[in-house]
ZATIDREN-424983 format. One record per residue (C-alpha): residue number from 1; residue in three letters; x, y, z. Coordinates in steps of 0.5 Angstrom, whole numbers. Example, Ala and Ser with C-alpha at 12.3 -4.5 7.8 and 13.67 -1.06 7.14 Angstrom:
<recs>
+------+------+-------+-------+-------+
: tigu : loke :     X :     Y :     Z :
+------+------+-------+-------+-------+
:    1 :  ALA :    25 :    -9 :    16 :
:    2 :  SER :    27 :    -2 :    14 :
+------+------+-------+-------+-------+
</recs>
This chain:
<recs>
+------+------+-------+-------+-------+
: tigu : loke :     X :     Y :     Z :
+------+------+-------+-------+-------+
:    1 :  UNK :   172 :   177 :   161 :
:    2 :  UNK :   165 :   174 :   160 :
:    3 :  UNK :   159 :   178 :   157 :
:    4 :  UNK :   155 :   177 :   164 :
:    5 :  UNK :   161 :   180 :   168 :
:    6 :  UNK :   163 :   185 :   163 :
:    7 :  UNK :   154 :   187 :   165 :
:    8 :  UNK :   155 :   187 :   172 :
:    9 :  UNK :   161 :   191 :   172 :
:   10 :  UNK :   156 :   196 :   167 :
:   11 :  UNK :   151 :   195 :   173 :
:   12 :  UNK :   156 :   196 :   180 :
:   13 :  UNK :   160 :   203 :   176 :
:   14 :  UNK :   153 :   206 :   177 :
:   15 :  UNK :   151 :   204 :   184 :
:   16 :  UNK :   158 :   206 :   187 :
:   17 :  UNK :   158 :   213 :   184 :
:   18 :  UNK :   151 :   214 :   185 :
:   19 :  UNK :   153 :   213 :   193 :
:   20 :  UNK :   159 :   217 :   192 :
:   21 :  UNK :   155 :   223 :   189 :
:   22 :  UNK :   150 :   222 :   195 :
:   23 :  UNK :   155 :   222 :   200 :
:   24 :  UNK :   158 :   228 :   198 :
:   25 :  UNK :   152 :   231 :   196 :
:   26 :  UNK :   150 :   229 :   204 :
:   27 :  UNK :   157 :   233 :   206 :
:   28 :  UNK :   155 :   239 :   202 :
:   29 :  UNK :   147 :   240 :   205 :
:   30 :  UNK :   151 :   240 :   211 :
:   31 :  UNK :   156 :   244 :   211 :
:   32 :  UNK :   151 :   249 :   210 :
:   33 :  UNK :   147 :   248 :   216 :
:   34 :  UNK :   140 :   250 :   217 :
:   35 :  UNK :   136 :   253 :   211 :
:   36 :  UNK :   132 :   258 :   212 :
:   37 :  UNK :   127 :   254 :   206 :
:   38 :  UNK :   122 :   261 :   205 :
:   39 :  UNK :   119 :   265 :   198 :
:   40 :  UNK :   124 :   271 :   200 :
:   41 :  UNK :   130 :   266 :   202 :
:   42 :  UNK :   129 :   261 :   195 :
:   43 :  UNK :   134 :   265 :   191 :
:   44 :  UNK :   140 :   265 :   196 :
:   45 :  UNK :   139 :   258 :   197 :
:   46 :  UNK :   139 :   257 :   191 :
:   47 :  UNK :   146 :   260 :   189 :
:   48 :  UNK :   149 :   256 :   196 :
:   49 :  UNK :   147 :   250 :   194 :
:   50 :  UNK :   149 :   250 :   187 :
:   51 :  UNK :   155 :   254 :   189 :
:   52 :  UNK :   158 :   248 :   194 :
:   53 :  UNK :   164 :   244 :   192 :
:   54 :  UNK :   161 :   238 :   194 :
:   55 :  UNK :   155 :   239 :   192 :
:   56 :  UNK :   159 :   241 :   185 :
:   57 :  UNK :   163 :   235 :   186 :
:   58 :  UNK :   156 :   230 :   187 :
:   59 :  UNK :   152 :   231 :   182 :
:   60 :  UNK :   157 :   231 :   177 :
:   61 :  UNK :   159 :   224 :   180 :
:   62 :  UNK :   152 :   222 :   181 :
:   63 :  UNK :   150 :   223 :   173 :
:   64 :  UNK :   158 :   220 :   170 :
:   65 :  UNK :   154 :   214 :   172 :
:   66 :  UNK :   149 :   215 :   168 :
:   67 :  UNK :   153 :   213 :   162 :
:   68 :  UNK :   154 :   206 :   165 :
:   69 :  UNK :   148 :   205 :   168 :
:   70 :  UNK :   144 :   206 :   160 :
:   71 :  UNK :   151 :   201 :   158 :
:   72 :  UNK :   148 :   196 :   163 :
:   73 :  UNK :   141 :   197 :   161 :
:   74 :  UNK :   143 :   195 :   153 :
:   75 :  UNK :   146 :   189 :   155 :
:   76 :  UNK :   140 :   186 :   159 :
:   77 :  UNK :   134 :   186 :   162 :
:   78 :  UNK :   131 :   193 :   166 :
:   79 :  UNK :   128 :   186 :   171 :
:   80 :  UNK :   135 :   184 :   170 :
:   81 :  UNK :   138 :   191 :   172 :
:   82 :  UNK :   135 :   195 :   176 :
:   83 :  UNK :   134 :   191 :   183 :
:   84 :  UNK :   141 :   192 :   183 :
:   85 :  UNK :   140 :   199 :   185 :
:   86 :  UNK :   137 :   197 :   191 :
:   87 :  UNK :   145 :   194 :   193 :
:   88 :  UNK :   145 :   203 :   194 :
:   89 :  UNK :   141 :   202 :   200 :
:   90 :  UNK :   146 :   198 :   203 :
:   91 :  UNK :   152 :   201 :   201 :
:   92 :  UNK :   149 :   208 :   203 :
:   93 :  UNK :   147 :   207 :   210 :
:   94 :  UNK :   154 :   202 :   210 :
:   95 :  UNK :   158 :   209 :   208 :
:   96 :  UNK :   153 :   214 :   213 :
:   97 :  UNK :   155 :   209 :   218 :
:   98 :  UNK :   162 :   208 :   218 :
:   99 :  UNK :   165 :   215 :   215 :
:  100 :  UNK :   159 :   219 :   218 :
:  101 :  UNK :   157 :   217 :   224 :
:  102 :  UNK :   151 :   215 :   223 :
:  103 :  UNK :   147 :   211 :   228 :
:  104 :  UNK :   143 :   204 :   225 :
:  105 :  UNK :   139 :   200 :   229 :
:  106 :  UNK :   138 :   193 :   228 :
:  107 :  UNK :   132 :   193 :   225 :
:  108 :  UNK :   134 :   197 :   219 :
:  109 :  UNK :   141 :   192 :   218 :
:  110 :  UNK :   136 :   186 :   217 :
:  111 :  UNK :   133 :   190 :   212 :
:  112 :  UNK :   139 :   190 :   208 :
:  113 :  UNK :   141 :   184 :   209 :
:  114 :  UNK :   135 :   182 :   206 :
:  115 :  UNK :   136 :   187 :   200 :
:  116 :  UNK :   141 :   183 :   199 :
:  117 :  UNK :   139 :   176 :   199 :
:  118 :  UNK :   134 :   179 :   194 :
:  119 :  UNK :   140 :   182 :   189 :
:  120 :  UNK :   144 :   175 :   190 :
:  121 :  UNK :   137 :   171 :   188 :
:  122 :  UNK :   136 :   176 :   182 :
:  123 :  UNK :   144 :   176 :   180 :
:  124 :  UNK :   143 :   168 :   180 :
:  125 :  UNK :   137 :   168 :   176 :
+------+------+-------+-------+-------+
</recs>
């Protein structure tokens, strides 16, 4: 495996857990419902929310690619990295739409395509 691969890799591992994470972070908050979000409801929401399985889950996905995130940021430029991050943006509204039903207008699937011709331009440099 080249050094640049072995980069990308240490660059994807994050980008992919960190929409993992946010997915089930998305199913948690939901299965609670609506929020009442006053002074007097702060501590209850506190405890369902750190109490929830997929919020446990989540975070703990989310942060795991924290590790391979500083691994990629020792091996290259943050210039280099970090527009790969936008590939989240992407891979997140793809998810929400296919394994939550989420609608996606037109307008936001061209942003996307765009982020990734960014991604590509950025990967090539």
């Amino acid at each position: 495996m080249t050094p640049m691969m072995l980069t990308l890799i240490l660059i994807l591992i994050p980008t992919v857990t960190g929409v993992a994470g946010q997915l089930l972070l998305k199913v948690g908050m939901s299965q609670l419902g609506t929020l009442d979000i006053s002074v007097a409801a702060i501590p209850s929401l506190i405890m369902r929310i750190i109490l929830s399985p997929y919020i446990i889950v989540g975070l703990a996905i989310y942060f795991g690619g924290v590790f391979f995130w500083l691994l990629a940021l020792n091996r290259a430029d943050l210039s280099y990295v970090y527009p790969f991050a936008s590939l989240s943006y992407v891979l997140i509204t793809l998810a929400s739409w296919l394994l939550l039903n989420e609608s996606v207008p037109p307008m936001r699937w061209i942003g996307l395509v765009i982020i990734c011709i960014g991604v590509m331009l950025v990967a090539r440099s």
